[in-house]
SESEVEX-115380 format. One record per residue (C-alpha): x, y, z. Coordinates in Angstrom, 2 decimals. Each point is the difference from the previous one (the first is absolute). Example, Ala and Ser with C-alpha at 12.3 -4.5 7.8 and 13.67 -1.06 7.14 Angstrom:
<pts>
<<12.30; -4.50; 7.80>>
<<1.37; 3.44; -0.66>>
</pts>
This chain:
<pts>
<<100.13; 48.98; 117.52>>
<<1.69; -2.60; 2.46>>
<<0.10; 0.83; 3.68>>
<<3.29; -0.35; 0.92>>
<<-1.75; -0.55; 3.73>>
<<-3.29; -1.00; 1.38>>
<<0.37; 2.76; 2.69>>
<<2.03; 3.16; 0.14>>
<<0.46; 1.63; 3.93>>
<<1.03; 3.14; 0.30>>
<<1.08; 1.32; 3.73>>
<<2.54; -1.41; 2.66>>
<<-1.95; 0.46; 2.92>>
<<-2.09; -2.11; 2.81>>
<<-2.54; -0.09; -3.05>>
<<2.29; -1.03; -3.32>>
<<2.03; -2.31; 2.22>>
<<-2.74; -1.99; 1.31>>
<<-1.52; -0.25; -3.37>>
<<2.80; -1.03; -1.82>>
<<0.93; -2.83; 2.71>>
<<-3.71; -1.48; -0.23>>
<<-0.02; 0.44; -4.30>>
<<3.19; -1.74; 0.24>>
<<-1.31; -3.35; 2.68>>
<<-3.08; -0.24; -2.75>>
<<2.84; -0.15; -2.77>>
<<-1.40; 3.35; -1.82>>
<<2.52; 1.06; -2.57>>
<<0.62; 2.95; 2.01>>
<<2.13; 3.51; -0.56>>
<<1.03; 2.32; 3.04>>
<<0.80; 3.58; -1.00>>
<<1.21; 1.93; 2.81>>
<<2.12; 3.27; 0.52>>
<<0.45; -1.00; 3.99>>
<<-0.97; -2.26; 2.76>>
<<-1.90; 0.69; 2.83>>
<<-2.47; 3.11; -0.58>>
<<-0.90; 2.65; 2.52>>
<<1.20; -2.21; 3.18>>
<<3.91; 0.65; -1.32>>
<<0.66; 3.19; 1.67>>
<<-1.34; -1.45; 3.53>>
<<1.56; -1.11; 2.55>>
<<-1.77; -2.15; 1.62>>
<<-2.68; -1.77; -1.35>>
<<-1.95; -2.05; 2.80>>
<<-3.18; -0.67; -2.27>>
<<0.94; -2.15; -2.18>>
<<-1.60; -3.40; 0.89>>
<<2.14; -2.87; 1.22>>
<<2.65; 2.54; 0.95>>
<<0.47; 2.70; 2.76>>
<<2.69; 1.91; -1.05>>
<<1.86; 0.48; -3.11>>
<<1.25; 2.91; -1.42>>
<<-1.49; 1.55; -3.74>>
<<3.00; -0.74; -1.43>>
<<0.06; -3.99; 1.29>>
<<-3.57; -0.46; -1.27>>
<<0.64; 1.24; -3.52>>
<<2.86; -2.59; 0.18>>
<<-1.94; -2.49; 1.48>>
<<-2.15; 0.44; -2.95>>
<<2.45; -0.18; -2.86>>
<<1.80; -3.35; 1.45>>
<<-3.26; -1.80; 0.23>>
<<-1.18; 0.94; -3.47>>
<<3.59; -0.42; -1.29>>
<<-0.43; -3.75; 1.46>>
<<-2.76; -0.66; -2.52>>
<<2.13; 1.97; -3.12>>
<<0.15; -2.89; -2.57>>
<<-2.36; -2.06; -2.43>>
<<-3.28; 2.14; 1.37>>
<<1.74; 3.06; 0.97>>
<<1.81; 2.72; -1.90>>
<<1.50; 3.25; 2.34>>
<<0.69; 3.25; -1.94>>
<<1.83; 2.09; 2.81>>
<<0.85; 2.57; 0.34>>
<<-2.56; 1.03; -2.50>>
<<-2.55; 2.88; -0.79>>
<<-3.13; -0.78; -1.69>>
<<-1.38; 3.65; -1.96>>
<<-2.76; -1.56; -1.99>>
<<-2.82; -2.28; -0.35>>
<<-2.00; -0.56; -3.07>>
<<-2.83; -2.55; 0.07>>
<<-1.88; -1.74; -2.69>>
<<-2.34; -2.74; -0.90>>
<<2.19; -3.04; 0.36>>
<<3.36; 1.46; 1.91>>
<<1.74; 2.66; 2.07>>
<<2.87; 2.12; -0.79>>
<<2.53; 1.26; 2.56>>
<<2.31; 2.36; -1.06>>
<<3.04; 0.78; 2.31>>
<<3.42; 1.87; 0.47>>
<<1.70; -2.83; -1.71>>
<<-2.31; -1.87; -2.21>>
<<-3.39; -0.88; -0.92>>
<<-1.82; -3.42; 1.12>>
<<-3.82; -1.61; -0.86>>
<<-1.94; -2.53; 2.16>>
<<-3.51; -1.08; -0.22>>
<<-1.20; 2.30; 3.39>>
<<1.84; 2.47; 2.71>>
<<-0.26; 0.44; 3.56>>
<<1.06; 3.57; 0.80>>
<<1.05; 0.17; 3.55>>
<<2.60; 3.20; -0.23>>
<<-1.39; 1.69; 3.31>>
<<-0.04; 3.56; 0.91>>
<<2.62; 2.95; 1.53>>
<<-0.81; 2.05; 3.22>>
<<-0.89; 3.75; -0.46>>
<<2.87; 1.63; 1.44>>
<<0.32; 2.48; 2.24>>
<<1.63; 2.54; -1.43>>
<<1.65; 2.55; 3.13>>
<<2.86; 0.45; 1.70>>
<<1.07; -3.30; 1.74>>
<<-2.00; -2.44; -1.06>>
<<2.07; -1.51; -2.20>>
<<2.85; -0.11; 2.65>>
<<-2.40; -1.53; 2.62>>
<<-1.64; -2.75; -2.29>>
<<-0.08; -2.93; 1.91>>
<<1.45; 1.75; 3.21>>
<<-3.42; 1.32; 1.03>>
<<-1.43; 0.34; -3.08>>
<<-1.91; -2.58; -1.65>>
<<-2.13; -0.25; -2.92>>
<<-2.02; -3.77; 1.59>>
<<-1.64; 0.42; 3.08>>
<<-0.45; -4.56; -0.33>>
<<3.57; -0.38; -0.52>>
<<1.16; 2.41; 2.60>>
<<-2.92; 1.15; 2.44>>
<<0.68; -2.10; 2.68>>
<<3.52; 0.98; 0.32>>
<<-1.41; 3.33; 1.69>>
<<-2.06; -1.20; 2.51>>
<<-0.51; 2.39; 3.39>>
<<1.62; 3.01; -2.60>>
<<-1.64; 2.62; -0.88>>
<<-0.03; 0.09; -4.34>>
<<-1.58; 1.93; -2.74>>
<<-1.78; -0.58; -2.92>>
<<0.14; 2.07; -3.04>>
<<-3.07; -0.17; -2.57>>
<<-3.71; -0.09; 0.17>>
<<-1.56; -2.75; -2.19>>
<<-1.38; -3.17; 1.21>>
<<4.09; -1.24; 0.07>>
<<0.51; 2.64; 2.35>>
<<-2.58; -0.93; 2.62>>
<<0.26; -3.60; -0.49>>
<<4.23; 0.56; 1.39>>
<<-1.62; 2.02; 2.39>>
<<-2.35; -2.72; 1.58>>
<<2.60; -2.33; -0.24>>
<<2.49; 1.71; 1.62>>
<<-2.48; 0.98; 2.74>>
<<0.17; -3.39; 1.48>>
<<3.52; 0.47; 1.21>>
<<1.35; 3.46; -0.52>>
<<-0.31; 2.33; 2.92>>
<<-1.32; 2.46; -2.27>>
<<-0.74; 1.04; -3.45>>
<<-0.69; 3.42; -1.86>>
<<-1.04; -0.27; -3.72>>
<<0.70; 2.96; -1.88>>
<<-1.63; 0.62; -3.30>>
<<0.69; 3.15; -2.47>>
<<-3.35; 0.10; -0.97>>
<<-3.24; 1.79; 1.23>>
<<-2.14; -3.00; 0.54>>
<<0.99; -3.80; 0.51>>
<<-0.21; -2.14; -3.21>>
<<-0.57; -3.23; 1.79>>
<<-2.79; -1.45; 0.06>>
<<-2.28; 1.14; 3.31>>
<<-0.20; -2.99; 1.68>>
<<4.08; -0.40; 0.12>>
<<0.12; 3.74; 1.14>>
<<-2.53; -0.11; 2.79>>
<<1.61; -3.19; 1.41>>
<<3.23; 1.34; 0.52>>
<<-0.54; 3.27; 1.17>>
<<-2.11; -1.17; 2.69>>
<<2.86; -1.78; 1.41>>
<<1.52; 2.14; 2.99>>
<<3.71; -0.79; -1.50>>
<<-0.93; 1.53; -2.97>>
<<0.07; 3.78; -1.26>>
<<-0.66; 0.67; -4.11>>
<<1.25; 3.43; -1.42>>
<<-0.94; 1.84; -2.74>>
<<1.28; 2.19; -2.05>>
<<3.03; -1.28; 1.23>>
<<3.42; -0.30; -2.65>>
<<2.75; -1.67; 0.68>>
<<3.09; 2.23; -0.48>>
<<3.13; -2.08; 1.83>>
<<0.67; -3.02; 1.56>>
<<2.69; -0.07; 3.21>>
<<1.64; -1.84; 1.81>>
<<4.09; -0.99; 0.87>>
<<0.76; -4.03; -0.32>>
<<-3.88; -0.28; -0.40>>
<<-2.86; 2.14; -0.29>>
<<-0.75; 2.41; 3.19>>
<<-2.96; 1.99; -1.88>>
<<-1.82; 1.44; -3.28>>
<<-0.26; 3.63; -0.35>>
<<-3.66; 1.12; -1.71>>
<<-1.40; 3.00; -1.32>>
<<-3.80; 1.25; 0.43>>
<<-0.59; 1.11; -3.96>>
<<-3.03; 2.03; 1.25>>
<<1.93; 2.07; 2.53>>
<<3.54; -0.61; -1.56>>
<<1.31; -0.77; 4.10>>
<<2.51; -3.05; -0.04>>
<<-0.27; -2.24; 3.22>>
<<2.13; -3.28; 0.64>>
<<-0.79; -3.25; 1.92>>
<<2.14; -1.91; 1.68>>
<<-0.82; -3.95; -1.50>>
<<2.64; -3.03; -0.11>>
<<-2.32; -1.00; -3.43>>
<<-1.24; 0.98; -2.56>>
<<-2.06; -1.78; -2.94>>
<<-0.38; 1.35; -3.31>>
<<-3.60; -1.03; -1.86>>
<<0.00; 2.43; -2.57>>
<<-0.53; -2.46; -3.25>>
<<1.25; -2.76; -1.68>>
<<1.32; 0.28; -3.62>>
<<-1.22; -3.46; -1.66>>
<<3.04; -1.16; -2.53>>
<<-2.68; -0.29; -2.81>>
<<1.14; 2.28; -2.69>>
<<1.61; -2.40; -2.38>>
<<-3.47; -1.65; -0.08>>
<<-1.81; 3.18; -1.45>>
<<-2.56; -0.85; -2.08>>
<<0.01; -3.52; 0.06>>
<<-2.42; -0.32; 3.59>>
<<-2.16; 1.60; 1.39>>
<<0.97; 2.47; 3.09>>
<<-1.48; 2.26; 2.41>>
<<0.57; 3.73; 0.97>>
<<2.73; -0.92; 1.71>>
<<1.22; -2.21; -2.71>>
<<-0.02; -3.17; 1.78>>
<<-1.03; -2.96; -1.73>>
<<-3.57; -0.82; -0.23>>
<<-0.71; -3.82; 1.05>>
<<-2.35; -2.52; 0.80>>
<<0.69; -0.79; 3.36>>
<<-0.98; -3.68; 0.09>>
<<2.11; -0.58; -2.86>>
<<2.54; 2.67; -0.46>>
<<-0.76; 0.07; -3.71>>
<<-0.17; 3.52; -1.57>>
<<-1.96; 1.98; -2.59>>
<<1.82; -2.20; -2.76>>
<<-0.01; -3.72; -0.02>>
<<3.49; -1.06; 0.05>>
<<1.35; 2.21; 2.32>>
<<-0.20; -0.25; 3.98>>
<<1.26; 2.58; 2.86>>
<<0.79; -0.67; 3.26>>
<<1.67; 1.74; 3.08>>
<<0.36; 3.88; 0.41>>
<<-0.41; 1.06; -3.87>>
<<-3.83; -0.97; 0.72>>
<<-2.78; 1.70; 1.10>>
<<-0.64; -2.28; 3.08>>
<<-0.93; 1.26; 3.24>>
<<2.62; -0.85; 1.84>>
<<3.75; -0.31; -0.99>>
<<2.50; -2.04; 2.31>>
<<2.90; -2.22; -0.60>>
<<-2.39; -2.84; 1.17>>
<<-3.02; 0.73; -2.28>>
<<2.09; 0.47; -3.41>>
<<1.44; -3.41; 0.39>>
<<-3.48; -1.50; 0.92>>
<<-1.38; 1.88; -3.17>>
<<2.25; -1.10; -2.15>>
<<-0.29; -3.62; 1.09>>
<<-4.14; 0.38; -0.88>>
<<1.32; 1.23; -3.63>>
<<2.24; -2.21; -0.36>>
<<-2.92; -2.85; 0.59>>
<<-2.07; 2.03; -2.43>>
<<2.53; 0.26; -2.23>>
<<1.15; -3.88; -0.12>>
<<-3.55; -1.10; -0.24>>
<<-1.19; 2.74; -3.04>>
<<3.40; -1.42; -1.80>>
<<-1.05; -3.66; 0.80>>
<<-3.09; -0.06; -1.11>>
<<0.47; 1.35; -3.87>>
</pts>
């Protein structure tokens, strides 16, 4: 079968975009399938981690984004947008990529579609999202410092907001529905030996409050069944990312928490001629920063597997 492109990019975010604008300055024959631009960072904002600029809203980086790539749409680079990739069959010599609107083959595919934000599912938090609530303690941390905030979960996500937010918040009370911390120990102990810094557990969350902006959570003790509220200006939600992996069932490897499995020097996966990058992945850490730095490594994997058969 002919490859209608040497590489096929799925995902419009920091990752896909700066893949696709590198594939395209080494003159890959290159496809970009995305259903949006931007990723995770749209809903905020103000994003003032994003290297080489301050500020900028969500919304202006995902357009950001799309007009650079756009400037390299030509020759080398192909844009299907908007556009929803829901499969991915691999072989021997090629990839498949079946979408909403069409099918399409290349020789390899870098899968960089990123991940969704367990919500929080109570009263208000949907009306407070970004007005108090916030689901990315580096994208919006510092703009609570001297308040005090919240944090909702206990994993490792959980603690690591904490600690972060301990540098600059006046205070911070982690609240976990759970009998014991699932963080690791080290995480745990660290922050709770910080004077700003109460855990509770046990602890649900059953409301958030407020009037332009949040004023306070309201929690309920599930041992005692006694509701209680605290009076925060923040509050950050670590409760799990959903990785956007399910259209690639079956054709990589993934973990429990069906993130893609990779090689972290190269970004390759369990199968040859496919790559991940970004959020979808089962890297450590997840930021706006890292994805596009991970997908740049691929994409130097990538260009140099392809160059060398």
């Amino acid at each position: 079968m002919a490859d209608s492109f040497e590489l096929a990019i799925v995902g419009g975010g920091p990752a896909g975009a700066a893949a696709a604008i590198y594939a395209a300055r080494k003159r890959l024959k290159t496809l970009l399938i995305t259903s949006e631009w931007g990723g995770q960072s749209n809903v905020s904002t103000d994003v003032q981690n994003w290297i080489g600029t301050p500020s900028l809203s969500g919304t202006q980086l995902a357009e950001n984004l799309r007009k650079h790539v756009e400037a390299y749409a030509g020759e080398w680079l192909t844009i299907q947008s908007p556009e929803l990739a829901t499969s991915l069959k691999v072989s021997d010599d090629h990839v498949e990529i079946t979408t909403n609107k069409g099918a399409y083959t290349a020789s390899v595919a870098l899968v960089t579609t990123g991940a969704n934000r367990r919500k929080l599912e109570v009263p208000g938090a949907a009306e407070y999202d970004q007005k108090g609530l916030t689901y990315c303690a580096s994208c919006d941390g510092p703009l609570f410092a001297d308040k005090d905030v919240v944090v909702v979960g206990g994993g490792n996500a959980g603690f690591e907001t904490a600690l972060q937010l301990l540098t600059y918040c006046k205070s911070v009370t982690l609240l976990h529905k759970g009998e014991n911390y699932r963080a690791d120990k080290i995480s745990v102990d660290a922050a709770l030996a910080h004077p700003k810094m109460r855990g509770v557990l046990n602890a649900e969350p059953v409301a958030i409050e407020g009037e332009k902006f949040v004023t306070g959570i309201r929690w309920k003790d599930l041992k005692t069944g006694v509701e209680d509220r605290l009076a925060v200006e923040g509050v950050f939600i670590e409760i799990g990312l959903i990785p956007n992996t399910a259209w690639v069932a079956g054709a990589v490897e993934m973990n429990e928490f069906k993130q893609v499995k990779v090689d972290p020097k190269t970004h390759r996966t369990s199968h040859p001629r496919v790559w991940a990058a970004g959020d979808c992945t089962d890297g450590l850490y997840h930021q706006n920063n890292i994805a596009a730095g991970d997908a740049v490594k691929a994409l130097e994997d990538i260009y140099m597997s392809l160059r060398r058969n």
